[in-house]
C-alpha positions in Angstrom: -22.6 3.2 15.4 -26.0 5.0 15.1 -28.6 5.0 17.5 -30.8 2.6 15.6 -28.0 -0.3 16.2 -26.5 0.0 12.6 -22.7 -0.2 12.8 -19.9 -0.4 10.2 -16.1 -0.6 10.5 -14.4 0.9 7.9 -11.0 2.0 6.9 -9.8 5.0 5.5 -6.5 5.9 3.2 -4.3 9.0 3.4 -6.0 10.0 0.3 -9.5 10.1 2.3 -11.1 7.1 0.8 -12.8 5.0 2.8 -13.4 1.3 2.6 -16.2 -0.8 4.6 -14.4 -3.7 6.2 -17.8 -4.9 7.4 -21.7 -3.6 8.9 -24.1 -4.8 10.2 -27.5 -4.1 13.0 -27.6 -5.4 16.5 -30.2 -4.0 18.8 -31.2 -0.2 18.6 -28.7 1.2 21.3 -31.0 4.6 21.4 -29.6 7.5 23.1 -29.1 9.2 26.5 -26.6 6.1 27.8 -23.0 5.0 27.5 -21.7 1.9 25.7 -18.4 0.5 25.3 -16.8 0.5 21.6 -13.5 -1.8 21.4 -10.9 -2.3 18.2 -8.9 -4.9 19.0 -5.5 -5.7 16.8 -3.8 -8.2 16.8 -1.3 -8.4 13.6 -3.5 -8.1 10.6 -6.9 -9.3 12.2 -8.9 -6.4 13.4 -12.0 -7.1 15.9 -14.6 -4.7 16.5 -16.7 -5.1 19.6 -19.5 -3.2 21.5 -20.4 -3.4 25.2 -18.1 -6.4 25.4 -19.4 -8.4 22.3 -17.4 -9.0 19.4 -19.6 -7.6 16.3 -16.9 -8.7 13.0 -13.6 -9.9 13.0 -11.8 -9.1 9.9 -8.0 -8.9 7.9 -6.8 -5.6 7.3 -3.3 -4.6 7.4 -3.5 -0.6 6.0 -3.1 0.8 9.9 0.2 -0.9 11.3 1.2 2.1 11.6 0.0 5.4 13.5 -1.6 6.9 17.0 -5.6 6.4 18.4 -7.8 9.1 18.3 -11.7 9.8 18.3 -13.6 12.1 15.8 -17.1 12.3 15.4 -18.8 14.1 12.4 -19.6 17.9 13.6 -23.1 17.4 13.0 -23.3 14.4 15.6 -23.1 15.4 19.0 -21.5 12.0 20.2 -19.4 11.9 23.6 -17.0 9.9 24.9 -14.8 9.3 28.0 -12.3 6.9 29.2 -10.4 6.3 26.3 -7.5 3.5 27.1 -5.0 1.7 24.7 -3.8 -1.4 26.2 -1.2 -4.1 24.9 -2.7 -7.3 23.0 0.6 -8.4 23.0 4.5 -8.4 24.4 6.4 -5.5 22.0 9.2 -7.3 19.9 12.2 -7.0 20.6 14.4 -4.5 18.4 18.4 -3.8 17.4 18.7 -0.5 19.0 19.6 2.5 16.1 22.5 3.8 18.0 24.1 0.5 17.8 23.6 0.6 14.0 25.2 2.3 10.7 23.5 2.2 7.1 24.7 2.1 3.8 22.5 2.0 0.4 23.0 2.0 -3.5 21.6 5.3 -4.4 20.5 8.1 -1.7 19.5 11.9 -2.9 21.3 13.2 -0.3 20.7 17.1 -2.4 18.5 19.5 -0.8 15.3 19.2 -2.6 12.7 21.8 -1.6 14.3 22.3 2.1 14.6 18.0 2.7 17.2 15.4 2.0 16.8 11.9 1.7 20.0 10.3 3.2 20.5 6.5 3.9 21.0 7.3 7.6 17.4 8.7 7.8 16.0 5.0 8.0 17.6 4.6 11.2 17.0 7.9 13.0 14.0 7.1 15.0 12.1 9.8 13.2 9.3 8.9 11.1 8.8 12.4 9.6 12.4 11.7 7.9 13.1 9.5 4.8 15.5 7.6 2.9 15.1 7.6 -0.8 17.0 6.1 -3.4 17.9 8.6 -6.1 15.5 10.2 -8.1 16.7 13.3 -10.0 17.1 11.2 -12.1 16.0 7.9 -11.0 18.4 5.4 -10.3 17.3 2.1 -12.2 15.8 -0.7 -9.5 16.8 -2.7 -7.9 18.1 -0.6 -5.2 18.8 -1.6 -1.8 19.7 -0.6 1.8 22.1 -2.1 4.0 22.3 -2.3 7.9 25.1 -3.1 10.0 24.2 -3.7 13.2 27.4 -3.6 15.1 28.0 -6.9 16.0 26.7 -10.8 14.8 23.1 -11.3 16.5 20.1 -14.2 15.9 17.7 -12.2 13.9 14.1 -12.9 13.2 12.3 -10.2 11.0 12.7 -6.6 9.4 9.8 -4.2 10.0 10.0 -1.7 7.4 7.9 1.8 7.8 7.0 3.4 4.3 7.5 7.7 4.2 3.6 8.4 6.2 3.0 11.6 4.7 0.7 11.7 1.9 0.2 8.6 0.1 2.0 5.8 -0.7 4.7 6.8 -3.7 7.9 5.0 -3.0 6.2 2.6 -0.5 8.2 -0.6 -1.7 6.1 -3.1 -2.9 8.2 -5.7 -4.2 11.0 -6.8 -2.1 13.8 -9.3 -1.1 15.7 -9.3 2.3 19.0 -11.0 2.9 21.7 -11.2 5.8 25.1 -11.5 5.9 28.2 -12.6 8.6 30.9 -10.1 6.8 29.0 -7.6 4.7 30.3 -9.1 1.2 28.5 -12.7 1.0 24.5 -12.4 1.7 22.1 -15.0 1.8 18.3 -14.7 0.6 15.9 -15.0 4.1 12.9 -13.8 2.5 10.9 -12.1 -0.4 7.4 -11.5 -1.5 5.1 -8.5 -2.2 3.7 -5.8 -0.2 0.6 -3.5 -0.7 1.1 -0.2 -1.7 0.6 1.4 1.5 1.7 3.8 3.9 1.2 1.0 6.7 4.0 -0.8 8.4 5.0 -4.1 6.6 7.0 -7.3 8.4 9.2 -9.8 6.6 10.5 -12.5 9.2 12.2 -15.5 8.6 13.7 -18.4 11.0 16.6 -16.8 13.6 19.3 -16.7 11.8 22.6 -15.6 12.8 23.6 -12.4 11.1 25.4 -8.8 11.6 24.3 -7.0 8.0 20.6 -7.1 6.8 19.6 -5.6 3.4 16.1 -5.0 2.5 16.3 -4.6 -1.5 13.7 -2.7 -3.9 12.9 -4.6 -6.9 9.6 -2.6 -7.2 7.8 0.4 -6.0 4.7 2.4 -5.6 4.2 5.9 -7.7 6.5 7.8 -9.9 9.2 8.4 -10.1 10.5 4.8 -9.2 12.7 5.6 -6.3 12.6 2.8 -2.7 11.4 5.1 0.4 11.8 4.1 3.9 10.7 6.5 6.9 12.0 3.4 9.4 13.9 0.3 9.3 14.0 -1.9 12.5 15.6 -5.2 12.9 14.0 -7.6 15.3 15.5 -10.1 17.4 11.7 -11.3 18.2 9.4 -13.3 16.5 7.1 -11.0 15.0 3.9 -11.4 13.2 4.2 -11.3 9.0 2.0 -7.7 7.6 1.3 -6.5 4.6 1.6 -8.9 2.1 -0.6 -8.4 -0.7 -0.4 -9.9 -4.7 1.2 -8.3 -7.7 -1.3 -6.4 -9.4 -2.5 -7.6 -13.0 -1.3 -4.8 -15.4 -4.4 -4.0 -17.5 -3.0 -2.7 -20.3 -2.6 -4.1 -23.2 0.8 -4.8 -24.7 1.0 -2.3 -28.1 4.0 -3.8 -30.0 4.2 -0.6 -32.0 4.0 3.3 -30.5 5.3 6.9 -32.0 8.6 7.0 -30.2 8.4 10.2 -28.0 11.1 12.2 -29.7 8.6 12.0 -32.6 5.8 14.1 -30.7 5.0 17.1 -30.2 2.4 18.7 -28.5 -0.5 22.1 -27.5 -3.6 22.3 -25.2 -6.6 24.2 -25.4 -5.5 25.3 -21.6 -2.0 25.0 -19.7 -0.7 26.6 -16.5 2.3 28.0 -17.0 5.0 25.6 -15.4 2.3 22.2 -16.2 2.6 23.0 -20.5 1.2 20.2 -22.9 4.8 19.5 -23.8 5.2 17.6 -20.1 2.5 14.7 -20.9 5.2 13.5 -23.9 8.4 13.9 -21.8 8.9 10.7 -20.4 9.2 11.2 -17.2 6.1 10.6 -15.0 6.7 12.9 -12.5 5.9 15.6 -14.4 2.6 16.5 -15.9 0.4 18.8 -18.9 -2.2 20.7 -16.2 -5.1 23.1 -17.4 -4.9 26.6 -16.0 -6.0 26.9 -12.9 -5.1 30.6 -12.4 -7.4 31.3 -14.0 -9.7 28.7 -13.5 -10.7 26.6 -16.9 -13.1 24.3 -16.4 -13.7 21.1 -19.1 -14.0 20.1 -21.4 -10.5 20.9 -22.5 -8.1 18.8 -25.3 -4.3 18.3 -25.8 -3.7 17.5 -29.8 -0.3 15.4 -30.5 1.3 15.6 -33.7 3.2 12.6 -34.4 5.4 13.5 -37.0 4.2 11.7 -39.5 1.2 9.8 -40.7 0.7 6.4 -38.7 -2.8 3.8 -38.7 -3.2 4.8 -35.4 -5.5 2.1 -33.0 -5.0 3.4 -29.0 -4.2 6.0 -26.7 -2.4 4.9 -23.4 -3.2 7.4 -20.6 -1.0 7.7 -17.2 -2.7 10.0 -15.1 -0.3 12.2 -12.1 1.2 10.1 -10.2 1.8 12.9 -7.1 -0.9 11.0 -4.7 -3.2 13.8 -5.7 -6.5 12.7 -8.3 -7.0 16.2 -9.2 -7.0 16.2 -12.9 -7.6 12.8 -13.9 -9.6 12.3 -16.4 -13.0 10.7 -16.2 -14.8 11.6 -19.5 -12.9 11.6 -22.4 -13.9 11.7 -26.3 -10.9 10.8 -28.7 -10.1 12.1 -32.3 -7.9 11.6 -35.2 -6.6 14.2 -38.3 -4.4 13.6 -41.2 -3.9 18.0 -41.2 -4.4 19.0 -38.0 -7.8 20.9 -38.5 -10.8 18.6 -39.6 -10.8 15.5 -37.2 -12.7 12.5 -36.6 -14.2 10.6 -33.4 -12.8 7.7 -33.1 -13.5 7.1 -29.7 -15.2 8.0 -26.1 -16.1 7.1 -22.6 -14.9 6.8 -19.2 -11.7 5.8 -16.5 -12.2 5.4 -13.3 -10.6 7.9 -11.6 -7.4 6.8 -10.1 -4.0 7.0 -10.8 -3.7 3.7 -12.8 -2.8 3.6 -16.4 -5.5 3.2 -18.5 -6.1 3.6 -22.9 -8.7 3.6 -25.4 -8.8 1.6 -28.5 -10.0 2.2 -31.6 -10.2 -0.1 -35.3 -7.2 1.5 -37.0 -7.4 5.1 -38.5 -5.4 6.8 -40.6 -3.6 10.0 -39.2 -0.9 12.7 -38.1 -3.0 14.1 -35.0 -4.4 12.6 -32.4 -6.6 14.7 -29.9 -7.9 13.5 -26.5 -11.1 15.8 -25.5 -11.4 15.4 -21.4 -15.0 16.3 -21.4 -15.0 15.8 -17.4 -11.8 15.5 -14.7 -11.4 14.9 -10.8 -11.8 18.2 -8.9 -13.1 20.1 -12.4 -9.3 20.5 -14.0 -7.7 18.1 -16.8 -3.9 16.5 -15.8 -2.0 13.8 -17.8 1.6 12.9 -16.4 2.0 10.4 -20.1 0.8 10.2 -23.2 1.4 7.4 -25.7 0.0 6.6 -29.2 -0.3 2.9 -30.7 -0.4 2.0 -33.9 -0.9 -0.7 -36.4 2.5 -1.9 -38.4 1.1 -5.2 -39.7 -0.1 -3.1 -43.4 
């Protein structure tokens, strides 16, 4: 809110990124006098109001999770006072953890870095613990987790609270929930999609008698592909449906033919040592080619593939790190093909957006044993690919 009376509610990610849910002017509040800001929530509808007035009602589902706080820009020398949180509804009603146990398919129970990711994590009442589904190396999807909760009850809905630190990879996107009387036979109550975020999502169903509920991973956020959960609460409530969102469209076009990895090899003009060129044609997404950054080498830099042989060669397919950090990315890129490895050609160039998508480039089909991308700019000044793949023409 700004003294002229412009206002704007907005909503921003764990990756700082914010997103205008809606703006608008009222009257110029000025300065030198209180006023009343409100957010009201009430499952995925979010109301803002000022001095008792409702300014925008809107949909938004990314904070089901979290505390309330105020921050003001340190250049603004805003006040406030009388800060209150109040009920906008009765809480469900929740299968106490103690009463529960937990089993899953996979769990990397290992110490990775200081931290474990045990099934029994889900159900500890801490959000700052995990389960995770194994990952080194990935166990295939679907994977699943499995709570017993002690004795047959009438339940309603699952509430399911992805890991909240960092951003969203493992968040489980597509899911399925079933129940069961003896732990062997289960029954489908519900499936559908989530969005890939860190918020709190809600399947329910109608009350169903039940004393085992499994919420299974068909599909996750991120890399590597491995089902996180910080929290897992059965209700016995009705609760309110969040976070259901639709597949995303895959924008990459289907290449019938590319160089089989074990084909490849790679160099950079710049690696840091641990992040070599060698880790963008590995297979594995959680690893990554980096340019030095000790010392720092700015773009443009290139990574050159040798493909083993000589292929028509029509597309590169970039995956950039998939780590919930952009730094890297490529946004400028210029593209060039070599039958020898020292006189190339430009076949392509422009720009990706940014993110950690998957994105290519395409080219009409040229002849060659090397391909070199040329990252002329990157996110935060450095270069990063997590995968690399080449496409080419068979139908010659």
């Amino acid at each position: 809110m700004a003294d002229t009376g412009e206002w704007s509610l907005f909503t921003e990610d764990a990756s700082g990124r914010d997103t205008t849910l809606a703006s608008g002017t009222v009257a110029a509040p000025g300065t030198g006098s209180w006023h009343r800001l409100a957010l009201r929530f009430r499952g995925d509808r979010v109301t803002g109001r000022l001095d008792g007035v409702d300014l925008a009602t809107v949909r938004d589902a990314t904070h089901t999770t979290g505390q309330v706080g105020l921050r003001v820009s340190p250049w603004q020398h805003a006040q406030s006072d009388d800060l209150s949180v109040v009920r906008t509804a009765p809480p469900p009603r929740f299968v106490p953890h103690p009463e529960m146990t937990v089993t899953a398919s996979s769990q990397h129970a290992g110490n990775d870095f200081g931290v474990a990711y045990p099934a029994r994590f889900a159900i500890d009442d801490r959000v700052e613990s995990a389960w995770r589904s194994e990952y080194r190396p990935a166990a295939p999807l679907p994977q699943s987790i499995t709570l017993d909760l002690g004795r047959t009850r009438s339940v309603r809905a699952l509430a399911y609270k992805p890991k909240i630190t960092g951003a969203a990879g493992g968040a489980i996107t597509s899911y399925r929930v079933a129940v069961s009387q003896d732990g062997e036979q289960f029954r489908q109550v519900d499936a559908g999609y989530w969005q890939a975020t860190i918020a709190t999502k809600v399947a329910t169903w109608p009350a169903t008698d039940a004393r085992y509920v499994r919420l299974e991973a068909t599909d996750v956020a991120g890399c590597p592909k491995a089902g996180v959960a910080s929290e897992i609460n059965v209700a016995t409530s009705p609760m309110t449906p969040l976070g259901a969102g639709e597949p995303p469209t895959d924008p990459v076009p289907e290449f019938p033919h590319t160089v089989p990895l074990g084909d490849l090899s790679a160099s950079a003009t710049s690696q840091q040592p641990g992040y070599e060129a060698t880790k963008a044609i590995d297979g594995d997404c959680s690893t990554m080619w980096h340019t030095s950054w000790s010392p720092y080498e700015p773009p443009p830099q290139s990574i050159t593939l040798d493909l083993g042989a000589a292929y028509e060669t029509i597309a590169l397919v970039y995956q950039p790190r998939q780590d919930g950090t952009n730094n890297g990315i490529v946004t400028g890129y210029e593209l060039a093909v070599s039958s020898d490895g020292e006189s190339f050609t430009p076949v392509a160039s422009g720009s990706w957006p940014g993110d950690p998508a998957t994105t290519w480039a395409q080219w009409p089909a040229a002849s060659g044993r090397y391909v070199r991308l040329t990252a002329q700019d990157g996110v935060g000044g450095y270069v990063s690919a997590a995968e690399l793949r080449i496409a080419y023409d068979d139908s010659g």
